[in-house]
C-alpha positions in Angstrom: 11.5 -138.7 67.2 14.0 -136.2 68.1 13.8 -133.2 69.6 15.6 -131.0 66.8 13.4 -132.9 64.2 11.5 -130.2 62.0 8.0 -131.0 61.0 7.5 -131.4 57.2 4.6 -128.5 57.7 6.8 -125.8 60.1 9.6 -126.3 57.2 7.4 -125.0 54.6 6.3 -122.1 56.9 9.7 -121.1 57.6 10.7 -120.9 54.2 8.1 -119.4 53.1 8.5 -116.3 56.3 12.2 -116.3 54.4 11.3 -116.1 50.8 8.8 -113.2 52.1 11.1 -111.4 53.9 13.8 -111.5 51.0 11.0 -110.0 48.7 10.1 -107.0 51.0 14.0 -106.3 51.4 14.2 -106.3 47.3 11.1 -104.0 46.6 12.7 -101.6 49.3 15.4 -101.3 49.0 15.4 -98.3 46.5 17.9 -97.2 43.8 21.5 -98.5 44.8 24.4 -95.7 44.6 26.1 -97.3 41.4 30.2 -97.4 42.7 33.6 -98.3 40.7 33.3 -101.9 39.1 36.5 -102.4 36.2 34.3 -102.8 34.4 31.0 -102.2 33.8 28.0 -101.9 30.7 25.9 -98.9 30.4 23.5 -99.4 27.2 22.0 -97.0 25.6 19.2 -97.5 23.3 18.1 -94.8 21.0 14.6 -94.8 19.2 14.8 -92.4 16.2 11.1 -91.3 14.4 10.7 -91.4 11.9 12.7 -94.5 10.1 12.9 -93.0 7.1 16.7 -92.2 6.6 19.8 -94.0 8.7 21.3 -91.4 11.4 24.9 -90.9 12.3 24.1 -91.6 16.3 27.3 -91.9 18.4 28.2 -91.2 22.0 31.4 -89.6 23.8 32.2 -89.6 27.4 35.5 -90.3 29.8 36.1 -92.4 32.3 37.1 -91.0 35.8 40.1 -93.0 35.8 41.6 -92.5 32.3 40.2 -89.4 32.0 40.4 -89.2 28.1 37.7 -88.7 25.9 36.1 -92.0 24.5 34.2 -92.7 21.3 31.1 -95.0 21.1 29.5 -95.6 17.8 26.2 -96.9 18.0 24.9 -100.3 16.4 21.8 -101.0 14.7 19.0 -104.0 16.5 17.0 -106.0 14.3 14.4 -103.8 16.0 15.5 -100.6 14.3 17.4 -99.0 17.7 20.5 -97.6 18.0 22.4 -99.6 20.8 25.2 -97.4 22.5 27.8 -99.7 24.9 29.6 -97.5 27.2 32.1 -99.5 29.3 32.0 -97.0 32.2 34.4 -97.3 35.8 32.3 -95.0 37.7 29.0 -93.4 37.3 29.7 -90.6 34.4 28.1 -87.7 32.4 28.0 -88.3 28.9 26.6 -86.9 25.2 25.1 -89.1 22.4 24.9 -87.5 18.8 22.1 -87.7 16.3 23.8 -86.1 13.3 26.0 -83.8 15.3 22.8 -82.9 17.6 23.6 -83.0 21.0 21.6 -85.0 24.1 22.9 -84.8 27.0 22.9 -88.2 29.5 23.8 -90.0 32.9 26.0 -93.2 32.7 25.9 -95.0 35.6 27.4 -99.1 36.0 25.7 -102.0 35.1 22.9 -100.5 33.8 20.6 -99.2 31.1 18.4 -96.2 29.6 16.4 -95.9 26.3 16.2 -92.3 24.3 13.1 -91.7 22.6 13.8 -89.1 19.9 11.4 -87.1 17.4 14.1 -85.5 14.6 13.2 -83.1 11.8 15.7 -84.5 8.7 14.1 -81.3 6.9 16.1 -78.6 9.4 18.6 -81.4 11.3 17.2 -80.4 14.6 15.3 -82.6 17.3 12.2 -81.5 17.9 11.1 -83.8 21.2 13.4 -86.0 23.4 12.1 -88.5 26.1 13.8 -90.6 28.5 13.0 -93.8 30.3 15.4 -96.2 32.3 17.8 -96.5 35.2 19.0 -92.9 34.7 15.8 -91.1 33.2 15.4 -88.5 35.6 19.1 -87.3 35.7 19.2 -87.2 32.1 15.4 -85.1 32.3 17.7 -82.6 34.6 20.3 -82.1 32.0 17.8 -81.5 29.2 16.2 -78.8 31.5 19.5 -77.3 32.1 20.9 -77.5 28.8 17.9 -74.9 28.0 18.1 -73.2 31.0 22.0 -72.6 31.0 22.5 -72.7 27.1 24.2 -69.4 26.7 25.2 -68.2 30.4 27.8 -71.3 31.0 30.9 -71.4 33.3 33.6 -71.0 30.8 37.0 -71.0 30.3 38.7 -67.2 29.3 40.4 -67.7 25.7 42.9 -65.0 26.9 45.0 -64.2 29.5 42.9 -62.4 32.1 44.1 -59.2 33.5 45.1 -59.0 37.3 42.7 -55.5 37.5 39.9 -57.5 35.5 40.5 -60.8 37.8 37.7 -60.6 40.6 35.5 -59.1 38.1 35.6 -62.2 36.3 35.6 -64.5 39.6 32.3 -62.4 40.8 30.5 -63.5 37.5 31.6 -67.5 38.0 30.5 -67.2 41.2 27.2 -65.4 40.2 26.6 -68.4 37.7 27.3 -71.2 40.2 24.6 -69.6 42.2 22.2 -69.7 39.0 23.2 -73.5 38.6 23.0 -74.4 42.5 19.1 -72.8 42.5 18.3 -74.7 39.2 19.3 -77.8 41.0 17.6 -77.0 44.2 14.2 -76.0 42.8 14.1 -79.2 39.5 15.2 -81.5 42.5 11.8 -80.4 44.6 9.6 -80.7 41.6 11.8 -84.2 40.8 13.5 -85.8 43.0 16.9 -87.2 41.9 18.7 -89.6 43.8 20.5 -88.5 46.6 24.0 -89.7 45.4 23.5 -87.6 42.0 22.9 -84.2 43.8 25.7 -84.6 45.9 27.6 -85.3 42.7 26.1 -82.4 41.0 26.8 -80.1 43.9 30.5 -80.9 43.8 30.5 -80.7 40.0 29.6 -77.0 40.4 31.7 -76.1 42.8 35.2 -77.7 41.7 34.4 -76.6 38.3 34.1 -73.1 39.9 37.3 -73.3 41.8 39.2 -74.5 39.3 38.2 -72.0 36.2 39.2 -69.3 39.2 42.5 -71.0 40.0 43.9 -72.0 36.7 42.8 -68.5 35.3 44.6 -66.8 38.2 47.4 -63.8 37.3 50.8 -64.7 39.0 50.7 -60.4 39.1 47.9 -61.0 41.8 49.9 -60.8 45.7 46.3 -62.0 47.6 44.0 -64.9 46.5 41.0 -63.4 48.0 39.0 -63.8 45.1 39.7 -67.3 45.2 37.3 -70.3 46.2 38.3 -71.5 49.9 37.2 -75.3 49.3 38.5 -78.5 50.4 41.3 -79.9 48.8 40.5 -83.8 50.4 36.9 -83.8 49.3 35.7 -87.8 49.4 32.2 -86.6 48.2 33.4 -85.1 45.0 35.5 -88.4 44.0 33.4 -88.9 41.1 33.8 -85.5 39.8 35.9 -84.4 37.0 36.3 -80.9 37.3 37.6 -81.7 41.3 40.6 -83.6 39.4 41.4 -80.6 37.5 40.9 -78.7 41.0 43.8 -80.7 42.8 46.0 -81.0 39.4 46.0 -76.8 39.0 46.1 -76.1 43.1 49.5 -78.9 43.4 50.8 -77.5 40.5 50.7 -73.7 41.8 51.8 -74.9 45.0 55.0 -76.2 43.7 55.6 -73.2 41.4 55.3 -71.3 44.9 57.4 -73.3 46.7 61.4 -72.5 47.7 62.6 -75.4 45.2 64.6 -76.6 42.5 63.0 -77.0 39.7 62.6 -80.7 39.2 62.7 -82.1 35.7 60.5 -85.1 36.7 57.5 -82.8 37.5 55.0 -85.8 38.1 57.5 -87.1 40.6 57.0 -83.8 42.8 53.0 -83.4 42.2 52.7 -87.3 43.4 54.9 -86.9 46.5 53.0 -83.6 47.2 49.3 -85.3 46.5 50.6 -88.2 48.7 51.2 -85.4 51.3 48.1 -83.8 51.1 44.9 -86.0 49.8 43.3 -89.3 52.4 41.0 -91.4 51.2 39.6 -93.0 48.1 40.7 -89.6 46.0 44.1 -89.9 47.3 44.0 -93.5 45.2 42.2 -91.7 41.9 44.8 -89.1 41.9 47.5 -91.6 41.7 46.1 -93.8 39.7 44.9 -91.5 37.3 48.7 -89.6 36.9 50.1 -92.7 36.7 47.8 -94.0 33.7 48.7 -90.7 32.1 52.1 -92.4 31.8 50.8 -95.2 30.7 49.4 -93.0 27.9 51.9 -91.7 27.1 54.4 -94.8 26.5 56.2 -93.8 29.9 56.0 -97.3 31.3 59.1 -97.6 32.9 58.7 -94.0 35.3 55.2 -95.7 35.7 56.4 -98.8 37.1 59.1 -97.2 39.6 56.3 -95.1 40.7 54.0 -97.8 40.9 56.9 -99.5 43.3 57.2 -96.4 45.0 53.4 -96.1 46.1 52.1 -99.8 46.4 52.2 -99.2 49.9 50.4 -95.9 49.9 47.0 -96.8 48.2 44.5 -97.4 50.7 42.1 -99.5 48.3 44.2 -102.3 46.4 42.2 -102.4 43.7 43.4 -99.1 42.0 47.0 -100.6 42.1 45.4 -103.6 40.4 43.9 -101.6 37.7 47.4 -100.2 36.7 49.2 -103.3 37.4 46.7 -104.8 35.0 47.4 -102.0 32.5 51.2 -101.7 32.7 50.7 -105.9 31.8 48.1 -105.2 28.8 50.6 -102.7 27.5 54.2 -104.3 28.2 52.6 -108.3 26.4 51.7 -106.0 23.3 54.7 -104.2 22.9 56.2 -108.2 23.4 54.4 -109.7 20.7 
């Protein structure tokens, strides 16, 4: 026999010391960090008690990339649920309606959570909410802070603010961020969330923070002390939409600043300048996502030069793909 023949016996051991250690890398292997997929499912399935009326249930959300608002209305199962099908790009916060009331979720790719939901038809209000699936306990967080936060938000100002009343109002943003940073400190010891989210979380806060200071900010104001000193290339907050809005307001006031003339192609400047100034993966979502906006808008043709103009700059093809793929989808139906 020869010597590199394998015994009928030692085969079956081997495979079976392989199909062993496959299972013990599965079971450990934890909760993956969901990542950008074009695209993927989140389902939502929402149990409403009692089944004695039909509800309006829908959902709303945006995709980092697009960053519009979407509408999701919800179908009935034969088993009385009402199935949501968010076709997400990136893990997302979202909000599903029952009758106008508002629950607050987690999307996150390629996977699923059910809604258990007690409503009072008598008064329209739910009067218990419970969660179980992929993102249950990040949905559980929300819930909590939705009570917790309900009237002490980090909002907007509806008017202009005064330069004298300026760090006045930045103190009280940055008061508030505290608040929310605690709240997510002390939930996250009683329940652990996944690592991934809290970053996420973290970065939601701040850039949300920076940017209500920054697109709120007097042009009457000489210093920018009261300002938020926060990176501009931040990889960890590449999920976050509020660190879009961040970059968009702080490129915008930089070119306002700057000794130029004043270009009538303004997305030409802000791409040259975020080309300039971003690395990485959000370098590639701030393209992409300005681009797209011209896209939107019917702008195809200053969308393909640019598109020309930066194929060579994205560090990750697959962005370049996504509008190429878009420019196509749009340019065959305005063909046909």
């Amino acid at each position: 026999m020869s010597k590199n023949a394998i015994y009928p016996a030692t085969l079956m051991t081997l495979i079976a010391a392989y199909i062993a250690l496959l299972a013990y890398k599965a079971s450990n292997q934890g909760q993956p960090t969901p990542d950008y997929d074009f695209y993927d499912t989140t389902y939502i399935h929402v149990n409403i008690l009692p089944q004695t009326e039909l509800y309006d249930v829908y959902g709303v959300y945006n995709n980092i990339l697009e960053g519009q608002r979407e509408l999701v209305k919800a179908q009935i199962t034969s088993d009385s649920l009402y199935k949501l099908a968010f076709q997400v790009n990136s893990p997302r916060p979202g909000i599903v309606y029952i009758n106008n009331e508002a629950i607050n979720v987690f999307l996150a790719p390629d996977s699923s959570l059910q809604i258990d939901v007690r409503f009072n038809a008598t008064v329209q209000e739910i009067d218990s909410i419970g969660f179980s699936g992929y993102t249950a306990d990040i949905s559980r967080y929300y819930k909590r802070k939705s009570l917790a936060f309900n009237h002490s938000r980090m909002r907007a100002k509806r008017h202009t603010i005064p330069a004298d009343d300026f760090c006045e109002y930045a103190a009280t943003l940055d008061s508030m961020a505290q608040k929310e940073r605690t709240f997510l400190a002390l939930f996250n010891l009683d329940y652990p969330l996944p690592a991934w989210f809290v970053g996420f979380e973290r970065s939601e806060i701040a850039y949300h923070k920076a940017y209500l200071k920054l697109s709120g900010f007097p042009d009457s104001i000489q210093t920018s002390e009261c300002l938020d000193k926060i990176p501009l290339s931040d990889e960890n907050a590449k999920f976050s939409y509020y660190y879009y809005l961040y970059v968009k307001s702080y490129i915008k006031r930089y070119l306002e600043n700057s000794e130029r003339d004043k270009d009538p192609n303004e997305i030409e400047m802000q791409l040259a300048v975020a080309d300039t100034l971003l690395e990485g993966e959000v370098h590639d979502l701030f393209l992409t996502r300005s681009i797209f906006e011209l896209l939107r808008r019917s702008q195809n043709q200053l969308a393909k030069e640019l598109m020309s103009q930066y194929e060579n700059s994205f560090n990750s093809k697959k962005y370049f793909r996504f509008l190429d793929y878009q420019l196509k989808a749009l340019e065959g139906k305005h063909s046909s």
